[in-house]
C-alpha positions in Angstrom: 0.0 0.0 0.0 1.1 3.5 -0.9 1.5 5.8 2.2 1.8 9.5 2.5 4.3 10.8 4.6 4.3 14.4 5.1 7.3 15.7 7.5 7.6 18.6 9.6 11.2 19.8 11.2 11.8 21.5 14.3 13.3 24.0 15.3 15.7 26.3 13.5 15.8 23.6 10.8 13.8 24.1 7.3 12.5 21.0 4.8 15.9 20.2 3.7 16.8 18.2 6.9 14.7 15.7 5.6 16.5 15.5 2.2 18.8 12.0 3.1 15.6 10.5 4.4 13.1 10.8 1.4 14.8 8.8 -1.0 14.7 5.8 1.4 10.5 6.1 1.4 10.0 6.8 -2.2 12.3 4.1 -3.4 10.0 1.7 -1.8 6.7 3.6 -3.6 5.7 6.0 -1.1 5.3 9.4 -1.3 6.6 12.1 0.5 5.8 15.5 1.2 8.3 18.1 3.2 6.8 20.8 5.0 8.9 24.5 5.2 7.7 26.5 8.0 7.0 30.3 8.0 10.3 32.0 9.2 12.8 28.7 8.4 14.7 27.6 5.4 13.3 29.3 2.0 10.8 31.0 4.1 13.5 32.4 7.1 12.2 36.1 5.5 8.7 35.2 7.2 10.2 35.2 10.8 7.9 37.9 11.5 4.8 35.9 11.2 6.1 32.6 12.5 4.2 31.5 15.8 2.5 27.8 16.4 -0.8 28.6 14.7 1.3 30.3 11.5 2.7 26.9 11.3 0.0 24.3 11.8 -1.3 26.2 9.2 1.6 25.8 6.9 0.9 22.2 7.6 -2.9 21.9 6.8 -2.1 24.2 3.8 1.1 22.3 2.5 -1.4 19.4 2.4 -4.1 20.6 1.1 -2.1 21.9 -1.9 -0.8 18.5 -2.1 -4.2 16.9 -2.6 -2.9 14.3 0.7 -6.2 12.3 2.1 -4.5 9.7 4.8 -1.3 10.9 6.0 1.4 10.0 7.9 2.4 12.7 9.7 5.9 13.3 11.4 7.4 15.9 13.1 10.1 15.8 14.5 11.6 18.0 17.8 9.5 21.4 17.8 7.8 19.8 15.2 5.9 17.7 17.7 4.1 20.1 18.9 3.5 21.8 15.3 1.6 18.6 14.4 -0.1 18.4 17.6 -1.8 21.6 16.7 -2.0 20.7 13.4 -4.3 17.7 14.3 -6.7 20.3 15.3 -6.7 22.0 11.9 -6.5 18.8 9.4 -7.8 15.6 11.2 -9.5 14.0 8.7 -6.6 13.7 6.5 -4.8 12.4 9.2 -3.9 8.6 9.2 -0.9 8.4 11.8 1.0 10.6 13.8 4.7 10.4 14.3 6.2 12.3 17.0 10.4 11.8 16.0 12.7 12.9 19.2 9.5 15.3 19.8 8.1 17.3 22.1 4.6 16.6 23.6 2.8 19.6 24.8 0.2 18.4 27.7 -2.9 20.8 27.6 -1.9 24.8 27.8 1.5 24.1 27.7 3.9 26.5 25.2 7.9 25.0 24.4 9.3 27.1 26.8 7.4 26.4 30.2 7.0 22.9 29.5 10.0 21.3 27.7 13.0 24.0 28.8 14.6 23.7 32.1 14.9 27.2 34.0 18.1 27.8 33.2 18.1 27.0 29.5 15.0 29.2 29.6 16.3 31.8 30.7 19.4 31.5 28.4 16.7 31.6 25.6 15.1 34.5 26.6 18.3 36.5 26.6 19.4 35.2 23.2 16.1 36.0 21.8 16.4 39.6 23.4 19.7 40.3 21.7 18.5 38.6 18.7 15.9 40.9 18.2 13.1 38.7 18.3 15.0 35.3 16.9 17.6 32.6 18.6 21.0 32.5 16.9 23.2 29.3 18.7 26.7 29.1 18.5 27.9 26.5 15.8 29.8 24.3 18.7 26.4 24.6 20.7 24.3 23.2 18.0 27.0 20.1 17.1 27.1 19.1 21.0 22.6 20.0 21.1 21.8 18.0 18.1 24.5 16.1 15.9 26.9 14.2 18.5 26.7 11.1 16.6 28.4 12.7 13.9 31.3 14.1 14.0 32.3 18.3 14.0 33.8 17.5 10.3 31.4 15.4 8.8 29.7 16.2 5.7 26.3 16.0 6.8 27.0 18.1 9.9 28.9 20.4 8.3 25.7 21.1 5.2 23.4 21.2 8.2 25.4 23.9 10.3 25.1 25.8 7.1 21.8 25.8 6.5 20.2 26.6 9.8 18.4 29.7 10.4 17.9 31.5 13.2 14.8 30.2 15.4 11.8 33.0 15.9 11.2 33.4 19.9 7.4 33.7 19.5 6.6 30.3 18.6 8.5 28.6 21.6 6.3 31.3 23.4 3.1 30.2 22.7 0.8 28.3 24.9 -1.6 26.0 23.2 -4.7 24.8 24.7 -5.0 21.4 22.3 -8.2 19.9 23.8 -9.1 18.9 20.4 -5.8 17.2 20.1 -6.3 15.3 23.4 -9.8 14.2 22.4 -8.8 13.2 19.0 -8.2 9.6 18.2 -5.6 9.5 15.4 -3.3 6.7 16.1 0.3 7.7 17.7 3.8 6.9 17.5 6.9 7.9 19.5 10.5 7.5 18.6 13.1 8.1 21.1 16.4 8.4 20.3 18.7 7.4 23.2 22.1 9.6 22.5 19.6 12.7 22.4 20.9 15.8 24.6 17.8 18.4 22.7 15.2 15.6 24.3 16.9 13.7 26.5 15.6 9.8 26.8 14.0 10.8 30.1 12.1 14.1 28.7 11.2 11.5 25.8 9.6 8.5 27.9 7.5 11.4 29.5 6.1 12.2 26.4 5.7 8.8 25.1 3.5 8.5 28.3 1.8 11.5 27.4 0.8 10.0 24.7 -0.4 6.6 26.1 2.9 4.7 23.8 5.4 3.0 24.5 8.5 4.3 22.3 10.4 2.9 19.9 13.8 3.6 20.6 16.5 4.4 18.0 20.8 4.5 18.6 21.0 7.6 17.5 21.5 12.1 18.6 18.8 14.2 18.1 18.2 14.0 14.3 18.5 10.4 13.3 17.1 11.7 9.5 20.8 12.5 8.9 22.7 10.1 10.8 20.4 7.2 10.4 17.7 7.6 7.6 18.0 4.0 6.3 17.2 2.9 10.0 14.5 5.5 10.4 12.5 4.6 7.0 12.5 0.8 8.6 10.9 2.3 11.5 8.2 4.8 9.8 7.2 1.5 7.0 6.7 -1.1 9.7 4.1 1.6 11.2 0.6 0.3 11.8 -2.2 2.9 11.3 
């Protein structure tokens, strides 16, 4: 059977991280559809309109436009909670949910009261200050946040370090209320990854339990579409809806 996955990236991130990963899905027939949110990759000029509705909307619209009925939809990191709101908007062309090294935002919750610690919240809220509005991490902070599986020189960290944008502050701001989400009953998936430092193994069995799952658990850092895309297609075409 043909599936339709349609993947959302997190934070500071665009639709190119999930460029090693595609080929792996449509090789075996399935198509795939990448999402860019409003402020990141070819749309970082739209950081001024970038919040969580601006991108569940991106979602439901990116779908729409793609004529997709029975998705498979992943998100990965911030993304988790971007398709969490997004379930709201789109339902019915909702066949699975992936939530990949994701946050899970319980009811009300926003990114940066209910995944940051204090003290990498506050750091946040001075960066964004400084930044004028955005996040800009130091290159060595990102490596040891998301790519430690890889090393500094490798190829594929070394294209992803140069494509990252800055990360709007609003969205990580915003608390959503996600009733609808909670009382929906679109099947669920979480995938841990257990050499994670963005979403530690701990933070991720919380949200696995969040979501009434058990995880499936991968080797991997923080983005195992780059390090382990062969290994994360197995995972996403053995899915049940």
């Amino acid at each position: 059977m043909t599936r339709e996955f349609v993947l959302v990236h997190g934070m500071s991130h665009g639709a190119w991280t999930w460029e090693l990963l595609t080929p792996y899905l449509e090789r075996r027939g399935h198509r795939v559809v990448t999402v860019e949110l409003p402020g990141h990759g070819r749309r970082a000029h739209e950081r001024a309109r970038a919040s969580m509705d601006a991108y569940a909307e991106a979602v439901a619209e990116t779908m729409a436009a793609a004529g997709v009925t029975r998705a498979v939809l992943v998100g990965h990191s911030m993304g988790g909670a971007v398709i969490q709101r997004a379930t709201e908007l789109c339902g019915a062309r909702l066949a699975h949910l992936v939530f990949l090294a994701a946050v899970v935002l319980p009811r009300g919750g926003s990114l940066l009261l209910s995944h940051l610690p204090p003290a990498t919240r506050a750091l946040f809220r001075g960066l964004a200050a400084a930044g004028g509005g955005v996040v800009q991490y130091p290159a060595g902070f990102e490596h040891a946040r998301w790519f430690t599986d890889m090393p500094p020189g490798d190829p594929r960290v070394v294209a992803a370090l140069a494509r990252l944008t800055p990360q709007p502050f609003r969205p990580c701001a915003d608390r959503l209320d996600l009733s609808r989400f909670w009382a929906s009953r679109v099947p669920r998936t979480y995938i841990r990854c257990l050499r994670d430092a963005a979403v530690t193994p701990a933070a991720a069995a919380v949200y696995a339990r969040r979501l009434g799952v058990a995880p499936i658990d991968m080797h991997t850092a923080h983005a195992p579409m780059l390090s382990a895309p062969a290994d994360l297609a197995d995972i996403l075409l053995k899915l049940r809806d």
